[in-house]
C-alpha positions as CSV (number, residue, x, y, z in Angstrom):
1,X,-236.7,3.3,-278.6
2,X,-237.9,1.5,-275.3
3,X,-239.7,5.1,-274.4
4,X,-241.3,5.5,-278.1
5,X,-242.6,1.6,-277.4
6,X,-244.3,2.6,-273.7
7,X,-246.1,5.4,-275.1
8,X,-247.6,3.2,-278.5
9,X,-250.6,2.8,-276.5
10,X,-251.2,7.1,-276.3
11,X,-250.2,6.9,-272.3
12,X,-247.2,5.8,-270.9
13,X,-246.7,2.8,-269.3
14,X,-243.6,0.3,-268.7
15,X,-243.5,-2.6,-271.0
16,X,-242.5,-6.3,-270.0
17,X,-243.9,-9.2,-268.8
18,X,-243.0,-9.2,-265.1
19,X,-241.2,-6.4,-262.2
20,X,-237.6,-7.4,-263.5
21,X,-238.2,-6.8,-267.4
22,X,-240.2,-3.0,-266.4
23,X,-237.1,-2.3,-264.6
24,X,-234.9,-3.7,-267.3
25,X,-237.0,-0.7,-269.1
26,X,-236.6,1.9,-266.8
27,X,-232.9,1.5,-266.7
28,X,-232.5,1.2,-270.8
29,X,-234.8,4.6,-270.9
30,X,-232.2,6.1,-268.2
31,X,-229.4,5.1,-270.0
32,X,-229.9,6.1,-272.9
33,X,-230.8,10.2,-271.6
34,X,-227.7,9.5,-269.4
35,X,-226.0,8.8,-272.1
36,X,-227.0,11.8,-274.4
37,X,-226.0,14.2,-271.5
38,X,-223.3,12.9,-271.2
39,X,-222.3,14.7,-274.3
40,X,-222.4,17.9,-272.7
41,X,-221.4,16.3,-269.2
42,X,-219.1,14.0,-269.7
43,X,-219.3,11.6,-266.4
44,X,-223.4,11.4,-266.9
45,X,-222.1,8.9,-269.7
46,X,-220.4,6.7,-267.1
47,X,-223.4,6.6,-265.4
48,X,-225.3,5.7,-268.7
49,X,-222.8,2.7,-269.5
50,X,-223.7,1.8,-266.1
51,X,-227.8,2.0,-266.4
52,X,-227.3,0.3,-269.5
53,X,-225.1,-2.8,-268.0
54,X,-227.8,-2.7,-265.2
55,X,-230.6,-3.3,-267.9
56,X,-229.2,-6.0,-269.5
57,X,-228.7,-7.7,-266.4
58,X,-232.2,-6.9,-265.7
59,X,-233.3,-8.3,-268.7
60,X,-231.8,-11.0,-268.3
61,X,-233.6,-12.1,-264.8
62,X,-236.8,-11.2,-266.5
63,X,-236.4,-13.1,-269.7
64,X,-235.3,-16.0,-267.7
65,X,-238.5,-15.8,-265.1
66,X,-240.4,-15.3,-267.9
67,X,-239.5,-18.6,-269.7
68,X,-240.2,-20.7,-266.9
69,X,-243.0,-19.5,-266.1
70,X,-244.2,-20.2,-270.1
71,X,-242.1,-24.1,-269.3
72,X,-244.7,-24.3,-265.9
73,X,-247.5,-24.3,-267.9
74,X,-246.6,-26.1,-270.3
75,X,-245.6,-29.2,-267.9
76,X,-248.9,-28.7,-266.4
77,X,-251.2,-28.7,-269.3
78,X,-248.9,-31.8,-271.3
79,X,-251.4,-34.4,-270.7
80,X,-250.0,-38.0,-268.7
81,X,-247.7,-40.7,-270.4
82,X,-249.5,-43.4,-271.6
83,X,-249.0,-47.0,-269.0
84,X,-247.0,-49.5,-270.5
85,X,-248.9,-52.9,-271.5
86,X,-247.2,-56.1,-270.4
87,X,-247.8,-57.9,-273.5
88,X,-246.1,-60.9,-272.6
89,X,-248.9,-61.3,-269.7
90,X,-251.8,-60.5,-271.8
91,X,-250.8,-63.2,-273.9
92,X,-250.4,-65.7,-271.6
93,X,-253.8,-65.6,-270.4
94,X,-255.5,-66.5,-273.4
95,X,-252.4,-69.5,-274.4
96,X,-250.9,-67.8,-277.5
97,X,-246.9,-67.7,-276.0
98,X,-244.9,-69.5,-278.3
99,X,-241.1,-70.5,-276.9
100,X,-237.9,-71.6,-278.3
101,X,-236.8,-75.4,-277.4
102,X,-233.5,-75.8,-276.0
103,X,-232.1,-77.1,-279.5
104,X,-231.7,-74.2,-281.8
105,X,-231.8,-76.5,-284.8
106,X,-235.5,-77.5,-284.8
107,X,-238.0,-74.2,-284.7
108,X,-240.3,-72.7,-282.0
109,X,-243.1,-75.0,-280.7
110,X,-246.0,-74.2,-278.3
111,X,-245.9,-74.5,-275.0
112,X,-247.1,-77.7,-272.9
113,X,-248.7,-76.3,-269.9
């Protein structure tokens, strides 16, 4: 299947994203003929189960390098988090804070400054 994928394009050529996924490739392609002649040959198939471990693995590292190098990017174009406002500041400069008197039976006056 991977071989009938890296000739789609009428030429052949290893498909993946980065070194480790082409060689994930490489090493599925192998395993699998390993694994065919291995019908006639018997070991070739222990050799096959062996590619085919090795491609996963492979896979694996390339998937993960892949990812975050997609999560880079990402971080770098995700524009800055906004800057908090100090309300209780802005507030204060023009005299609209209201506070609570020491009693908690009468309600909230203005300030006396």
């Amino acid at each position: 299947m991977s071989a009938a994928q890296d000739f789609a394009g009428g030429h052949f050529h290893l498909s993946g994203d980065n070194t480790a996924e082409k060689a994930g490739n490489a090493l599925s392609m192998a395993s699998g003929a390993l694994d065919t002649l291995g019908l006639a040959v018997p070991p070739l198939a222990i050799l096959g189960g062996l590619a085919g471990v090795g491609s996963a693995i492979a896979d694996i590292f390339g998937h993960h390098e892949d990812a975050k190098e997609k999560v880079d990017a990402a971080q770098k174009a995700a524009p800055p988090p906004p800057k908090p406002i100090d309300v209780s500041a802005a507030g204060t400069a023009v005299g609209q804070v209201a506070s609570q008197g020491s009693d908690t039976l009468h309600s909230i006056s203005g300030t006396t400054f």
